[in-house]
N, CA, C and O of each residue as an XYZ file, in Angstrom:
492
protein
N      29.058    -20.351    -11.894
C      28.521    -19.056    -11.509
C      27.884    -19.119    -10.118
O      28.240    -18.166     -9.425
N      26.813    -20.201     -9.342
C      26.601    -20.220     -8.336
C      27.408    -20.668     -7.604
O      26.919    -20.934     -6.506
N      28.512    -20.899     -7.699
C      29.930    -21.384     -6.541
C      29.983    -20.040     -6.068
O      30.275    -19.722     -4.915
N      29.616    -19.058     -7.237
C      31.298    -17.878     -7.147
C      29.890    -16.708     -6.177
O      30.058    -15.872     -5.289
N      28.460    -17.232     -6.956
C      28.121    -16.486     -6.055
C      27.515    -16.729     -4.783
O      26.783    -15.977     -4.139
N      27.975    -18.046     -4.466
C      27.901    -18.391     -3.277
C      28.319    -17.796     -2.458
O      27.695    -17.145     -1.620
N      30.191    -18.009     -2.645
C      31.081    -17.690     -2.293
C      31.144    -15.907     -1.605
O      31.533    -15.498     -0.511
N      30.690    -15.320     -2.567
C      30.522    -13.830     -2.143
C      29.476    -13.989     -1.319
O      30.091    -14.218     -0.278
N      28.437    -14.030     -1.054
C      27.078    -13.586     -0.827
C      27.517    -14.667      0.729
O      26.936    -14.479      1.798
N      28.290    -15.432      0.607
C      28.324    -16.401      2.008
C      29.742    -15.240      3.044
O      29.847    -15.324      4.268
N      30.430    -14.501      2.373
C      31.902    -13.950      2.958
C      30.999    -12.475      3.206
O      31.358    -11.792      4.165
N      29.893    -12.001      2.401
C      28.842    -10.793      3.362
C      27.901    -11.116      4.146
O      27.449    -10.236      4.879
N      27.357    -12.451      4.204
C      26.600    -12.545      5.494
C      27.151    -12.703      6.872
O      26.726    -12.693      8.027
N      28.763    -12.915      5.976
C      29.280    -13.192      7.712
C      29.678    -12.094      8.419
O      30.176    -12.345      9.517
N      29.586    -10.765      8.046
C      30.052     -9.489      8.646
C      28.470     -8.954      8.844
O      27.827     -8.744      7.816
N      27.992     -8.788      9.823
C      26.892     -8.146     10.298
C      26.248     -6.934      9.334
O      25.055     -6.949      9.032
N      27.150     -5.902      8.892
C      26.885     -5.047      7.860
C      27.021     -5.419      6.446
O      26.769     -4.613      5.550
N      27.432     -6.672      6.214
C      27.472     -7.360      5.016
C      25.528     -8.236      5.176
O      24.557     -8.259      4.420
N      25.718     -8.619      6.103
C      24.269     -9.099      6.003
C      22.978     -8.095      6.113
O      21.837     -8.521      5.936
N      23.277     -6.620      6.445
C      22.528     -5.809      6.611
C      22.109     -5.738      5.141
O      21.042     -5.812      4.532
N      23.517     -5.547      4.798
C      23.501     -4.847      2.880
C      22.622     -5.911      2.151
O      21.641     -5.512      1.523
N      23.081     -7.985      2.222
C      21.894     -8.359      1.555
C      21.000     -8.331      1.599
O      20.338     -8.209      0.568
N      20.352     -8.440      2.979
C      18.898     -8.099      3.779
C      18.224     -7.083      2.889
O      17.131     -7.438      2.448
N      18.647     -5.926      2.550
C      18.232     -4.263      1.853
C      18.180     -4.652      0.792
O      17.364     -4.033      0.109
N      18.911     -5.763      0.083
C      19.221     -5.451     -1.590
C      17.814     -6.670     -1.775
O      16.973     -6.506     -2.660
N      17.759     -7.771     -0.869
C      16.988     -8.731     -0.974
C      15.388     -7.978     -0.540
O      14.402     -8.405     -1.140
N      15.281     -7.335      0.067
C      13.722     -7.001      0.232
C      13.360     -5.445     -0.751
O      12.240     -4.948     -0.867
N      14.448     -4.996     -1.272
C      14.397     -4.137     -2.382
C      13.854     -4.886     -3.349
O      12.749     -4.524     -3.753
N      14.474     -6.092     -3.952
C      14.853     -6.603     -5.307
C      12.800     -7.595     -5.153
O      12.081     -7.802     -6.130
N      12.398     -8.015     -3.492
C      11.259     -8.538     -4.032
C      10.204     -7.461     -3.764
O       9.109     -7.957     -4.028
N      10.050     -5.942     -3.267
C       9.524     -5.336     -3.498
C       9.450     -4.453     -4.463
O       8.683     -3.490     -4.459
N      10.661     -4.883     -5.805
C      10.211     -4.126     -7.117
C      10.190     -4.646     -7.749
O      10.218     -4.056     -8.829
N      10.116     -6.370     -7.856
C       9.590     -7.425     -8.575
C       7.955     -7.168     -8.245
O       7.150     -6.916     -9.143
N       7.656     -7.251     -7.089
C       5.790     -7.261     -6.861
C       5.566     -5.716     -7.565
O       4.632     -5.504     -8.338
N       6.338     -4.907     -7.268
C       5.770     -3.448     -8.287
C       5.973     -3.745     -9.448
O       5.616     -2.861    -10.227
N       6.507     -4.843    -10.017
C       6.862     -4.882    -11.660
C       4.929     -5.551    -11.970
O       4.044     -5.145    -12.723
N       4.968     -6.358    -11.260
C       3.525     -7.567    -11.319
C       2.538     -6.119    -10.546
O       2.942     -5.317    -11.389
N       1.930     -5.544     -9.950
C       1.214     -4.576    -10.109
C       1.239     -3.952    -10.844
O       0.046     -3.662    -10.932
N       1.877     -3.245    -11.803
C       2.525     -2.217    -13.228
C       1.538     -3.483    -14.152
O       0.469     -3.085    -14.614
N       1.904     -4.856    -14.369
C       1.896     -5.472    -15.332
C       0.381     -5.740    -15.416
O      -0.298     -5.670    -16.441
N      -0.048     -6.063    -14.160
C      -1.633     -6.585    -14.188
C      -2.692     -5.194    -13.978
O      -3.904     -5.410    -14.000
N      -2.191     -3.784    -13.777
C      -3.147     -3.091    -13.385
C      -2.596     -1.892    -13.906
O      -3.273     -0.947    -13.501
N      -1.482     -1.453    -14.766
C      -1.519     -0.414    -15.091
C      -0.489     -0.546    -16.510
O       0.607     -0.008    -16.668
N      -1.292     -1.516    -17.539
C      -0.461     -1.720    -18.696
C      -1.379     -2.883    -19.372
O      -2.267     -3.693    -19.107
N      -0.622     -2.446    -20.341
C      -1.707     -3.881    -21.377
C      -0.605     -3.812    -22.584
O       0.279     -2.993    -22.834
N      -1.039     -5.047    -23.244
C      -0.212     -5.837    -24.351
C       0.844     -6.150    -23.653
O       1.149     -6.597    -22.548
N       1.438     -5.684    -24.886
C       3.382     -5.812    -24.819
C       3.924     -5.407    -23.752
O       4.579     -6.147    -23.018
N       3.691     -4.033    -23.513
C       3.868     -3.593    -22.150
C       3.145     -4.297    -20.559
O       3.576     -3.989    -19.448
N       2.288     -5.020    -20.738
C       1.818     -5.882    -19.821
C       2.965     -7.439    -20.041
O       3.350     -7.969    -18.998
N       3.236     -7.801    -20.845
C       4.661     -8.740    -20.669
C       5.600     -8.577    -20.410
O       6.394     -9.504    -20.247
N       5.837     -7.624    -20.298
C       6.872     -6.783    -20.415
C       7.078     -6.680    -18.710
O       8.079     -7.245    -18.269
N       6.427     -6.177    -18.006
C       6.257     -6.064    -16.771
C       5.910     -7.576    -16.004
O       6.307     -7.751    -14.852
N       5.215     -8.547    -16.658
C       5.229     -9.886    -15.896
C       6.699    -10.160    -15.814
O       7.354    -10.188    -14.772
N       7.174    -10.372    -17.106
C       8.529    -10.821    -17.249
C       9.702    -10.385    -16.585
O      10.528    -11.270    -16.360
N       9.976     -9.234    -16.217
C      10.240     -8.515    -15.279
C      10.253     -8.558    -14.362
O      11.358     -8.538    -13.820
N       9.223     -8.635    -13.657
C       8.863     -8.846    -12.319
C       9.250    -10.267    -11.769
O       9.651    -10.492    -10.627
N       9.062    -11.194    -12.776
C       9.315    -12.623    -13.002
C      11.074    -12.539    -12.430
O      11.479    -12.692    -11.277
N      11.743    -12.294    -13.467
C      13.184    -12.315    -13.366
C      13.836    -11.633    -12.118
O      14.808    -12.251    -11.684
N      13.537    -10.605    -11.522
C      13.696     -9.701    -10.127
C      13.109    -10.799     -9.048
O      13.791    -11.239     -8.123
N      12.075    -11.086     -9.241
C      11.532    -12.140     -8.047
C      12.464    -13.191     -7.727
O      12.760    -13.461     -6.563
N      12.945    -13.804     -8.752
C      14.206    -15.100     -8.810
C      15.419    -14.630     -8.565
O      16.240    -15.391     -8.052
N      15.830    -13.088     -8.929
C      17.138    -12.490     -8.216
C      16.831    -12.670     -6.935
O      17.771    -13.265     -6.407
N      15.688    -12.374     -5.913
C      15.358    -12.025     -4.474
C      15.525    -13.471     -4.500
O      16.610    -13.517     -5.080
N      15.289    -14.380     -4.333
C      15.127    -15.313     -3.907
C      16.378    -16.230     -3.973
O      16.510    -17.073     -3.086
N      17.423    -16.116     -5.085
C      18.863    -15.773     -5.383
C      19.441    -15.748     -3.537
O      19.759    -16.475     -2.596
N      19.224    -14.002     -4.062
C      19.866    -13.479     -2.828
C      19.703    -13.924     -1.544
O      20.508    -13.648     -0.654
N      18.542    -14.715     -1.347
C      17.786    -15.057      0.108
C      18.580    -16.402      0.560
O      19.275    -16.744      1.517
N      18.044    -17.047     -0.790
C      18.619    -18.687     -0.408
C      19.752    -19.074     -0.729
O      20.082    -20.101     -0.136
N      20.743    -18.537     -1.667
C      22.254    -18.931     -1.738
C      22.834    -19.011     -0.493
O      22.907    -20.078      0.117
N      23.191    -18.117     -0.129
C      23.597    -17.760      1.250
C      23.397    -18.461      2.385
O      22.235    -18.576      2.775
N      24.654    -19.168      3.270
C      24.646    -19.782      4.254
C      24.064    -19.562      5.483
O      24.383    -20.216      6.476
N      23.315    -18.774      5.490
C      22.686    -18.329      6.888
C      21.290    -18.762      7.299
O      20.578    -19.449      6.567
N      20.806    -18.182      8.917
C      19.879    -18.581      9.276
C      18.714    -17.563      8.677
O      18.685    -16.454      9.211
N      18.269    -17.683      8.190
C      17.327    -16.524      7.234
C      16.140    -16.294      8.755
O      15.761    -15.231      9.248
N      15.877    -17.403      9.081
C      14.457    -17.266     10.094
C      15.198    -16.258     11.235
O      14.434    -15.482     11.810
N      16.510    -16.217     11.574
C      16.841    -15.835     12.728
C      16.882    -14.214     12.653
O      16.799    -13.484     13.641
N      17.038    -13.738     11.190
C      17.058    -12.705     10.200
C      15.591    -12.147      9.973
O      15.621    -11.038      9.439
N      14.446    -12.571     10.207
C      12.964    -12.515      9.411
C      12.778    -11.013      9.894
O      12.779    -10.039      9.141
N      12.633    -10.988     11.150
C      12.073     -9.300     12.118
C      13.095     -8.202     10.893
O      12.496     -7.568     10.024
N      14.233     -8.152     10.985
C      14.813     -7.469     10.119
C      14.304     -7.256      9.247
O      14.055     -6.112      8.866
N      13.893     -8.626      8.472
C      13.648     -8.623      7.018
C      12.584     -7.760      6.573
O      12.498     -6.887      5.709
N      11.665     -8.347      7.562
C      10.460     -7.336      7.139
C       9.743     -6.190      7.376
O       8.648     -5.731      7.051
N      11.058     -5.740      8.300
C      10.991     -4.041      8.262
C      11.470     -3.381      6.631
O      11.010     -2.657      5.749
N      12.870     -4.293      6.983
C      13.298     -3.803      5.455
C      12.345     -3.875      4.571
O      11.922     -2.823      4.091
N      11.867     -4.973      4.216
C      10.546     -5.395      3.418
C       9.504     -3.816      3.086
O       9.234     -3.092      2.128
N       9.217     -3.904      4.448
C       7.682     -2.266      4.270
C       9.003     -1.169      4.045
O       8.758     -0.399      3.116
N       9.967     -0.997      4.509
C      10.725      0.215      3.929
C      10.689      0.562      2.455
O      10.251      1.558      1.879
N      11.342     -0.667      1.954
C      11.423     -0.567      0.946
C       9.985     -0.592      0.035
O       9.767     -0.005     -1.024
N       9.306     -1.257      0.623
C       7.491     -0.904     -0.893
C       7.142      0.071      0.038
O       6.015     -0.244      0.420
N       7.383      0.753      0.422
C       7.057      2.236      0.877
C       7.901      3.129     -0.215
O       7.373      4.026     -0.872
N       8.731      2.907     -0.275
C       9.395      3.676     -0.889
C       9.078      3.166     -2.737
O       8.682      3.923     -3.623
N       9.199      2.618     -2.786
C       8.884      1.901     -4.022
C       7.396      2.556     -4.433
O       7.206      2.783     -5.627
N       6.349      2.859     -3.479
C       5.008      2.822     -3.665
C       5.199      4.218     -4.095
O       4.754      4.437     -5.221
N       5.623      5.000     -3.628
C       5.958      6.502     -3.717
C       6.799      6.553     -4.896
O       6.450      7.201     -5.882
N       7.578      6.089     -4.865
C       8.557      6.405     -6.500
C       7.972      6.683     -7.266
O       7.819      7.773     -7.818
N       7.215      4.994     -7.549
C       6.481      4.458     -9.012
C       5.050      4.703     -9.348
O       4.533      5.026    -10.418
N       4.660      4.529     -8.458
C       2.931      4.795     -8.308
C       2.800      6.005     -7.666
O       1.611      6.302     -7.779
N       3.485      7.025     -6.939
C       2.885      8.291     -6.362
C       2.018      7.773     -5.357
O       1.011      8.474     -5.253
N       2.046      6.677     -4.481
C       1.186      7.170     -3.326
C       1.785      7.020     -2.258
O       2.520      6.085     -1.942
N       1.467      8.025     -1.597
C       2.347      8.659     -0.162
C       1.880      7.419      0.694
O       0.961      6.641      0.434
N       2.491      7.419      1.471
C       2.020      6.298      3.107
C       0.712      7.463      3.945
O       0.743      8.688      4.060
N      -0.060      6.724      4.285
C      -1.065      7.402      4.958
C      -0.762      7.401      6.578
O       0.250      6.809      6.951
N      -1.492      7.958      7.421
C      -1.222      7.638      9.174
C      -1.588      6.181      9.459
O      -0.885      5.702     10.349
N      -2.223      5.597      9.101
C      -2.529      3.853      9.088
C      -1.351      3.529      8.997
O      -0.705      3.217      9.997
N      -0.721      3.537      7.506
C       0.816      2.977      7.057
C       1.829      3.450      8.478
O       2.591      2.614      8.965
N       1.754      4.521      8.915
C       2.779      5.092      9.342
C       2.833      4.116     10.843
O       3.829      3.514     11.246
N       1.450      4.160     11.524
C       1.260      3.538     12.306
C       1.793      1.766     12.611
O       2.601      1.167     13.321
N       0.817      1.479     11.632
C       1.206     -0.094     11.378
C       2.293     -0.180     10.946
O       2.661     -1.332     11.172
N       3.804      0.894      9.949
C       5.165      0.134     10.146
C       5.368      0.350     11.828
O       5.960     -0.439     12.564
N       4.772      1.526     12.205
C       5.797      1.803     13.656
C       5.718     -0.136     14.299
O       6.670     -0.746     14.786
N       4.856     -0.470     14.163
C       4.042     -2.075     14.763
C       4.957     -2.786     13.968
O       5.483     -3.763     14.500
N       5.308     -2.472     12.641
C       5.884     -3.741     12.013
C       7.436     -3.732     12.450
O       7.878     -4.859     12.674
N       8.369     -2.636     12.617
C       9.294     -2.303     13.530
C       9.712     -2.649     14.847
O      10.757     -2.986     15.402
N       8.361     -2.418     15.188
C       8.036     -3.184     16.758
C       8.514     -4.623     16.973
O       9.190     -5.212     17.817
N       7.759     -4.983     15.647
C       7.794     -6.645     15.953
C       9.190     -6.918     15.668
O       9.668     -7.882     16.265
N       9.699     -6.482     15.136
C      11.179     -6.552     14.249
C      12.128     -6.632     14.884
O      13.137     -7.319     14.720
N      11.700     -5.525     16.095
C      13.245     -5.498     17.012
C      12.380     -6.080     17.990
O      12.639     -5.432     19.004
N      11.395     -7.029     18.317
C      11.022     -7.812     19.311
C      11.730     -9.362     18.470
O      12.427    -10.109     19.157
N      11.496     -9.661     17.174
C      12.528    -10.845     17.144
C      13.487    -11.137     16.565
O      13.850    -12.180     16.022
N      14.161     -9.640     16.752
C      15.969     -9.347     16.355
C      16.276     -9.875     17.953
O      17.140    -10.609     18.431
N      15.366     -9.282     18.407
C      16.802     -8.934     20.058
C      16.068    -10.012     21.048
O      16.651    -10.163     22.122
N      15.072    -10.659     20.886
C      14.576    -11.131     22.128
C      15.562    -12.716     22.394
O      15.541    -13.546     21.485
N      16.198    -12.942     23.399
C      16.910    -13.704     23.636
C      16.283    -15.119     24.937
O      17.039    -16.033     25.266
């Protein structure tokens, strides 16, 4: 099973929009693992509080799946990453929990963006 999903996940990093797509699915998959572990520790109890560790547990090890199978330079990738990263628990924060991004948030991604395409492109 990890040959085969090597194999894939190594034939989309090598097309620029193939690595876009894991990049998105990979900072999706660990920003709704950490919303599974916020749900679990702060807005649930019992069963339903395992329920959400466990969860969050298993999504965290998909992201990390997705990150490290793959033949690539991940560091050369990071600025990307962690735009994608605040995109996505922005969006995530709003789904699940209802809270909007404030002018702070809005501000500090414009900065986290900043930095992003300062070490996508700086040559």
């Amino acid at each position: 099973m990890l040959v085969v999903l090597r194999g894939l996940l190594d034939r989309l990093v090598a097309n620029p929009l193939g690595a876009l797509a894991v990049l998105a699915l990979a900072a999706f998959l660990e920003a709704w693992g950490d919303s599974f572990f916020q749900a679990g520790f702060y807005r649930s109890t019992g069963a339903g509080r395992v329920t959400a560790l466990v969860a969050g547990t298993l999504v965290l090890a998909a992201y990390g799946s997705f990150v490290n199978v793959p033949r690539w330079d991940f560091g050369k990738l990071l600025g990307l990453y962690v735009v994608l990263f605040f995109l996505m628990a922005q969006v995530l924060a709003k789904v699940r929990f209802g809270q909007a991004p404030t002018l702070p948030i809005y501000v500090g991604g414009a900065l986290i963006a900043a930095g992003g395409l300062v070490i996508g492109l700086w040559k």
